[in-house]
Residue, then its C-alpha position, 0 to 999 in steps of 0.5 A: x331669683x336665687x335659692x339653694x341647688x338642695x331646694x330645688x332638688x327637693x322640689x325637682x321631681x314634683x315639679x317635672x311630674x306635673x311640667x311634664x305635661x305642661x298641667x298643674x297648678x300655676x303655684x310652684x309645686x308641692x313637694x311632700x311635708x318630710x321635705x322642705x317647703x317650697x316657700x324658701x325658692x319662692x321668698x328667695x325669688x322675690x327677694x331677688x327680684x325686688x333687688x334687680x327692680x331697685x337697681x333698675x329703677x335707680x340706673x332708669x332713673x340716673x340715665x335721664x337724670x344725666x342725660x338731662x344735666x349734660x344737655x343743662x350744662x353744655x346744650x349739646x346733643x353731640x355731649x348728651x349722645x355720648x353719655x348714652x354711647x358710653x354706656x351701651x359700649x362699656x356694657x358690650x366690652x364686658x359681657x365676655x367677662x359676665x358671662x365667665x364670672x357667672x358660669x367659674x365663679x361663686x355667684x353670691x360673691x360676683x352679685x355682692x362684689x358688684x353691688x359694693x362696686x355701684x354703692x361705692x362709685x354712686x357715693x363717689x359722685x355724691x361726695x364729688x358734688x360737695x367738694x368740687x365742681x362736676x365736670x361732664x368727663x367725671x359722669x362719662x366715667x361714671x356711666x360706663x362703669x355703672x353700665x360695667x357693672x350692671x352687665x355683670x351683675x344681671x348676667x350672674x342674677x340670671x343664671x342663680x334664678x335659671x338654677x333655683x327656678x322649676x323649669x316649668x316656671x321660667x316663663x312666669x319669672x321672666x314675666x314677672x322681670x318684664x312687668x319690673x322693667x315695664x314700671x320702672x319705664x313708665x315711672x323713672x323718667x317722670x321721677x328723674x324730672x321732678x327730683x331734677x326740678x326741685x333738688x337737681x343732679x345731686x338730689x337724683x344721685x342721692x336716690x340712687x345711692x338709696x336705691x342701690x344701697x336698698x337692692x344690695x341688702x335684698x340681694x344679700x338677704x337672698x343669696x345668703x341663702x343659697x349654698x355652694x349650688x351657686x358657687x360656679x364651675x371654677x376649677x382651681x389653679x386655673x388662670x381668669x384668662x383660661x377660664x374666660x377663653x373656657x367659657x366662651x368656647x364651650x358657649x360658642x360650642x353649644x350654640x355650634x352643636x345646637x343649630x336650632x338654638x343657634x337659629x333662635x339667636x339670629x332670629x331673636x336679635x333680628x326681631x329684637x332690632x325691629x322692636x327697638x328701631x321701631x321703639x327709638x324712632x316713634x318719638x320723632x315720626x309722631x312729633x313731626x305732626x303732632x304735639x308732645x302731649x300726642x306723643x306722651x299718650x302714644x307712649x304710655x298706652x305702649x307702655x301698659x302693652x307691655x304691662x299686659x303682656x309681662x303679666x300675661x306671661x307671669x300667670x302662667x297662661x303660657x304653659x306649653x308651645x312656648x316657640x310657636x307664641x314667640x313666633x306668633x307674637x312676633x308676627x302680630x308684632x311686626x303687624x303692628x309696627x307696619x300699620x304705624x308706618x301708614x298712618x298719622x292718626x293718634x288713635x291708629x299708633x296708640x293701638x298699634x303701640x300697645x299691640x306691639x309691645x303686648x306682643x314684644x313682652x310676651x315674646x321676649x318672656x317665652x323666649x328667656x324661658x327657652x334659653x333657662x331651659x335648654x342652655x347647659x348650666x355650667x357655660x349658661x352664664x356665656x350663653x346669657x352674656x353672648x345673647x345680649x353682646x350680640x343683641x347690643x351689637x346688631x341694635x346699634x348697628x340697625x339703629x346707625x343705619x335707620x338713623x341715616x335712612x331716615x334723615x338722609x335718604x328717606x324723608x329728603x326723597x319723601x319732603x313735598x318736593x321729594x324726589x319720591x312724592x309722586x311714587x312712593x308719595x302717592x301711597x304714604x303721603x309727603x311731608x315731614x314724618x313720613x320717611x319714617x313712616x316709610x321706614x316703619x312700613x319696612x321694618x314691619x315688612x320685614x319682621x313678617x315675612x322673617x316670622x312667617x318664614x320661621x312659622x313655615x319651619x316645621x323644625x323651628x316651631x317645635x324647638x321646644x320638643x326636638x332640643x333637650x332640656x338642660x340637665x340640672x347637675 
């Protein structure tokens, strides 16, 4: 994911002379034998993005692990949600300050400061555990800084890769990131379950040390490549607090000047809520009439949808018209999620669940591709930091509010004895589980009439035409 400012000027022209068209060959492009080879931006790349799947798996992999340990020790949901709200807070709290280290400040230096950040805080915990006894307030601690610092470090990631990366080829790398993450999904919690079985916490945080120190060497041996293409905009004598409040604003600008890209935000964080609420609330809709085993199926079938759909997006089939799939997909997406609402059978989730996340990782893959694309370098490190504040923002905020949906309305009115059972009943049946069958039904209503809404916009599906590309210097 990084690479020198110099290396891709080199590739630059034959890569815009082939991308222009969306034509070529699905290989970085060839650059005359005088130059450079493109290989140092493709080595770099994988470098790189081997680093970020290693800090993934590892924060995957301790998130259960802990969540597992804090529910082990007190046998409180109240203990175990905190563990996972302290995360997700300090992740939110931070982004601001992501996105001004990545945009004023030497990139190589925020990646290696934050990766010796994580090695020195794992390694903390792991001495803690031969020396004294582990309180559940230490691992709060440590999941909120470790949440910190991930934020920090993958908004300053993000922003090397949308600089060394030919535009043309942005779809292919947040594919590749999304085929990482759909892995890392599938294997990390069945890890964490056996390392947790045989050597417990300590076992699992030792893995995790190993992996971080891992990521952090492929990190170094990437960037230690790059030149001061990455060192950022910072200019000297000016405070942090000035040139955090200069980033910020000159984001907010860009989005104010730029009402399309400012409609891809609401309508991106929107879809996105649905996927997760969906996601989140699968897990209780298909154990209220089926067994774990039903659910586990359900759950990988959904996870090799998004396999596909990553894949699909790194081949570079996706070349052209990259609004117009997100919108489609999205569409298809929210089909899916209705379907899943109306039905109890395995079979009907298990094909709705690898439809939606098919869909979903295609859709996020084009539309990371169009912010590389079109966000102004020197403030992309806030654009990025802003998009994922506000994503976090509104899935919490939807996820509170499809919690109490479902437990205190929807599935009480729904309940053989429900206020509902001879309305609404009739069509979606009565009985545990159904509420949130409702719910799904909702959701996936919604999501179709707002992507049918943004395919009706001629200016929304052609984005990508009507918003210029961000220029490179």
């Amino acid at each position: 994911m990084s690479g020198s400012v110099n290396e891709l000027r080199e590739i630059s022209p034959a890569s815009r002379a082939i991308g222009a068209d969306g034509q070529g060959d699905a290989a970085l492009p060839t650059v005359p034998a005088a130059d450079k080879p493109r290989d140092p931006v493709r080595l770099t790349f994988g470098l790189l993005w081997l680093s970020e799947a290693a800090f993934d798996f590892g924060s995957t992999l301790i998130s259960f692990a802990i969540g597992v340990w804090i529910y082990g020790q007190t046998g409180s949901v109240q203990d175990y949600s905190l563990s996972v709200l302290a995360a997700a807070v300090a992740s939110m709290l931070v982004m601001p300050f992501a996105g001004t280290f990545a945009d004023r400040y030497d990139r190589r230096a925020v990646v290696a400061g934050c990766d010796l950040a994580a090695v020195a805080a794992t390694a903390a915990i792991v001495l803690f555990f031969f020396v004294s006894r582990l309180g559940v307030e230490v691992l709060y601690l440590y999941t909120a800084l470790s949440a910190a610092i991930a934020s920090l470090r993958r908004c300053a990631i993000r922003v090397v890769v949308s600089t060394i990366v030919p535009k043309e080829r942005f779809t292919q790398v947040s594919g590749f990131s999304g085929m990482s993450r759909a892995v890392v999904q599938v294997v990390a919690p069945s890890a964490a379950g056996l390392l947790m079985a045989r050597a417990g916490l300590p076992g699992a945080m030792t893995l995790h040390l190993g992996l971080l120190v891992g990521g952090a060497l492929l990190a170094f041996a990437a960037l230690a490549r790059a030149r001061a293409a990455l060192r950022g905009c910072h200019a000297s004598g000016r405070s942090f607090a000035h040139s955090a409040r200069a980033s910020f604003l000159g984001a907010l600008g860009y989005l104010k000047d730029s009402p399309l890209m400012r409609s891809l935000l609401l309508y991106g964080a929107l879809v996105q809520c649905l996927l997760v609420l969906a996601t989140v609330m699968l897990t209780p809709m298909v154990l209220a009439t089926h067994s774990s085993r039903v659910l586990g199926l359900v759950m990988s079938i959904g996870a090799a949808g998004a396999l596909a759909g990553s894949l699909l997006a790194a081949t570079a089939i996706i070349r052209r018209h990259l609004m117009l799939w997100v919108l489609v997909c999205d569409a298809i997406q929210s089909a899916a999620i209705l379907v899943a609402g109306l039905t109890t059978t395995p079979l009907v989730w298990c094909v709705a669940a690898f439809a939606c996340l098919f869909c979903g990782s295609a859709s996020v893959a084009c539309s990371g591709a169009l912010w590389m694309r079109k966000a102004p370098l020197a403030h992309q490190g806030s654009v990025f930091a802003l998009l994922s504040a506000s994503n976090l923002l509104v899935m919490s905020l939807v996820l509170l509010v499809g919690g109490y949906l479902a437990d205190a309305v929807l599935e009480p009115a729904l309940a053989d004895g429900g206020a509902w059972r001879h309305t609404v009943g009739d069509w979606f049946g009565t009985g545990k589980g159904r509420g949130i069958g409702l719910l799904f039904f909702g959701a996936g209503a919604c999501g179709l009439l707002v992507s049918g809404l943004a395919l009706a916009s001629r200016d929304l599906r052609r984005l990508e035409q009507l918003v210029p590309e961000r220029p490179d210097d």
